[in-house]
C-alpha angles and dihedrals in degrees: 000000000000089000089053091046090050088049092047090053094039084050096056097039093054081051107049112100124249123248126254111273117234107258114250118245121240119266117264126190119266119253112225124244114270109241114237115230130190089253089064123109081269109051084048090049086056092038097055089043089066102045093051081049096053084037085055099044090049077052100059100038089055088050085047097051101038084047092053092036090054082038088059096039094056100046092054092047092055089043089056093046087054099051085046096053091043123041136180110315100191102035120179113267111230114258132217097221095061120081123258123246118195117203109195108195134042095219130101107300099037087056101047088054089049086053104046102034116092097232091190077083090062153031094248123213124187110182115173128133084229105072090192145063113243115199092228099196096065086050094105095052085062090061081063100033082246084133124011114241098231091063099068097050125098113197110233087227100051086056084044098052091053102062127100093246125042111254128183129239129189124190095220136118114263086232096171145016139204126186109174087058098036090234127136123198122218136185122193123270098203110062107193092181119109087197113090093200090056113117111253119236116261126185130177123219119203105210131185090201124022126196114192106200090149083137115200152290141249113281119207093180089234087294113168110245101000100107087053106040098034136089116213127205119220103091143057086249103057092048105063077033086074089033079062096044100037085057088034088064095037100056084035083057082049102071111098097217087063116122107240094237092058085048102059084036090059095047093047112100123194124206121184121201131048102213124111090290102039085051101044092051101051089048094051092053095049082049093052083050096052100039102036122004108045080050094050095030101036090165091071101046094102089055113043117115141169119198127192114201120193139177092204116080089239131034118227081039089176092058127081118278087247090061088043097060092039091050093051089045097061096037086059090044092052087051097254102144114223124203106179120186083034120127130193112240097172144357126193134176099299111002140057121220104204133178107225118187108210126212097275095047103262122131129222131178112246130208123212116167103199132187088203126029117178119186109209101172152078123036134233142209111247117229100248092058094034077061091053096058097042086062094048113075093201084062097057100103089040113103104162091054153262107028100217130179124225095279091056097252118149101245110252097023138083126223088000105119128184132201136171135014090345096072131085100222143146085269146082115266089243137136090247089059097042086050099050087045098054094042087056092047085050089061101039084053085052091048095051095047086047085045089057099041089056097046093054088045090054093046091043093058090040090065087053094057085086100041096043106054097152089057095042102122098044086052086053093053103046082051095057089044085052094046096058087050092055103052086045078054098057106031090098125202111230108246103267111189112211107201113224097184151269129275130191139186112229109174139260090063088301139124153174131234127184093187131174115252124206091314079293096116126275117315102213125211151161145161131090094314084051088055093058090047091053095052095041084049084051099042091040088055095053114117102233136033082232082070103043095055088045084047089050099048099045096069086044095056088055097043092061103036105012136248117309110266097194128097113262 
């Protein structure tokens, strides 16, 4: 059955008709292959590719090197921190056979030599009445509470405790020196007594080699009335001297009895003299106006008024004329008034007699009545080095201060050096200068140790040329050797200052810089970059890295809640 049913299916399948084929469509030409160039959709797919891949690996390299630069930061920060927090344990005692090396001064060029020199050399000697640096271009910021004032101060002992060998210090005034008999004469500076007739101590110190960087002291020209109505601006003191002052005159504008005449005269602050201090100043008080006072004191917002006075026809007179005019410009612009070719004649308790020369020559007395007047300019000999020169006859005709050669080396002396403000030199009486100065001093010092270590070497193995037959001709050699260093030692190189430039705060987060460029000339610049370079140049030239992180957060602090508004 089942064969018979698969022939009957065989047999219908071979009959069924086939279905009608599809017909076939005509024959059309062929279109050629389109080329593919490098500007198709694949040749841009493999082009971008490689540039995201380039773009990545930029990428990559930049992460790389920002991780390892703030890995190597932190770990010299915290290095610096260390050696701060712990000093030489086993520090060099002084010893009575080396010679002894007195440092008068505690600025910048007494303290660069103290840092550079090796006092293992010496038997070292600081003496100031100010135990303690003080980063003199951030002085200004402390008037506003822009910067604290502890936090550029570096404490001597702090630098002193970290050199090979011990050194003294005493906080006492230089008050006398003698040359002839190498002696220098200091009274203490810290008087605990509370009985005004009781003797001062007095000590004498007996020195080999003596450095006078005392500086120098506030000038008022002879004006009348400027010593006792004016507030200076080179020490910690008279700074929060003018903080007190500048809030003094604003709650005394407050009172709502006050004539309207005494109130603008109280909020009207004076500042003479148009150099780096006399600007920055002016510019961070009316900084510390527009930011925090006029927010916290609205009433005195209408009266408020800074004024820079200047000799000169220009302020800023060591920057290029272009920074002169900007700085003028947006100093103008941030409602500092500016009188340039006006001098002060006399001040008295509450107004200012000035002498302004107009454009045409002619000359009129102005009248300025101040609640603050701050004198940041001129400076003065202080009486311990203006008694120095009178002793040394080769200092007779010198009336800014200490006559030194190229070496120096007071004129008229031997073994008596000078550095710093209390110099009459070629160059401006500025920080830059002391420093060089005292780090050039630091090395000399070096050279001449290293001089007198050699020469008692070569005389030592000169008396060994008799009783040392058999080696006579090694010790000849090494003295020869010895020689040649020592007439490398003490051929000494004249002090040469290289001027890297001048910066300046001008207000509203901007600055000036007139800085050297590549020994080509002075690139001058200012603006709001320039402002960060001028705060990275400042925080980069404190002594310590302590100071550098207060520094640092100090303008963060007031960054983030404002400068402090209350007295003290």
């Amino acid at each position: 059955m089942a064969r018979q049913a698969l022939a009957r299916f065989n047999s219908t399948k071979a009959t069924a008709p086939k279905p009608p084929m599809a017909p076939i469509p005509p024959k059309t030409p062929q279109q050629p292959e389109q080329p593919k160039f490098k500007g198709s959709e694949e040749g841009s797919k493999k082009e971008g590719d490689w540039s995201s891949s380039r773009t990545l690996r930029y990428l990559k390299v930049a992460w790389r090197v920002t991780y390892l630069s703030a890995l190597a930061g932190v770990a010299y920060t915290s290095y610096s921190i260390y050696q701060t927090r712990h000093p030489v344990e086993n520090q060099l005692p002084q010893d009575p056979s080396k010679k002894t090396l007195v440092i008068l001064g505690s600025g910048w060029g007494s303290v660069s030599l103290l840092k550079k020199i090796d006092t293992s050399n010496y038997n070292v000697i600081v003496v100031s009445p100010r135990n303690f640096f003080l980063f003199t271009p951030l002085l200004p910021s402390c008037t506003t509470g822009t910067i604290e004032h502890r936090s550029i101060m570096e404490p001597i002992r702090g630098i002193i405790r970290s050199k090979k060998a011990n050194a003294t210090y005493y906080e006492a005034h230089a008050t006398n020196i003698d040359y002839e008999n190498r002696v220098v004469t200091i009274r203490e500076a810290t008087d605990l007594s509370d009985d005004e007739s009781a003797p001062v101590d007095e000590k004498q110190i007996k020195f080999d080699y003596l450095v006078v960087g005392v500086g120098a002291q506030n000038s008022t020209f002879g004006i009348p009335g400027v010593q006792e109505n004016a507030c200076f601006l080179k020490e910690i003191p008279d700074a929060q001297k003018i903080r007190r002052k500048v809030m003094d005159c604003i709650e005394a504008a407050s009172f709502k009895n006050l004539e309207d005449e005494d109130r603008k005269r109280l909020l009207h602050t004076v500042v003479v003299g148009g150099g780096p201090t006399g600007v920055e100043f002016a510019a961070e008080l009316q900084d510390f106006f527009e930011d925090d006072l006029k927010k916290w004191i609205p009433d005195i917002a209408k009266d408020f008024k800074v004024t820079l006075v200047e000799a000169l026809p220009n302020v800023l007179p060591s920057f290029s004329k272009q920074l002169i005019d900007y700085t003028e410009r947006t100093m103008k612009a941030e409602k500092i008034s500016i009188l340039t070719k006006t001098m002060v004649k006399k001040v008295t308790k509450d107004t200012i007699f000035a002498e302004a020369t107009k454009a045409d020559g002619t000359k009129e007395i102005v009248e300025m009545p101040y609640g603050l007047l701050v004198w940041a300019t001129g400076n003065a000999v202080r009486p311990v080095t203006r008694d120095l020169m009178s002793k040394i006859p080769a200092q007779q005709n010198s009336r800014r201060g200490l006559l030194v050669n190229e070496y120096l080396v007071v004129e008229g002396t031997e073994g008596v050096w000078a550095v710093g403000d209390c110099t009459a030199t070629k160059y401006a009486p500025t920080a830059q200068v002391a420093s060089q100065q005292g780090y050039y001093l630091g090395g000399l010092f070096n050279q001449l140790a290293k001089a007198d270590e050699l020469e008692m070497e070569v005389k030592a193995l000169k008396a060994t040329l008799d009783t040392e037959p058999d080696n006579r001709q090694a010790v000849a050699t090494d003295i020869e050797s010895k020689a040649r260093r020592l007439r490398r030692a003490k051929s000494l190189l004249p002090f040469e200052y290289s001027h890297q430039g001048s910066l300046a705060y001008i207000g509203s987060e901007r600055a000036v810089a007139d800085v050297a460029f590549w020994g080509e000339g002075n690139f001058a610049t200012g603006g709001s970059l320039t402002f960060l370079f001028w705060r990275s140049a400042y925080v980069s030239m404190c002594f310590s890295m302590r100071n550098k992180l207060l520094v640092v957060m100090d303008w963060l602090k007031v960054k983030m809640f404002g400068r402090d508004v209350s007295r003290e």
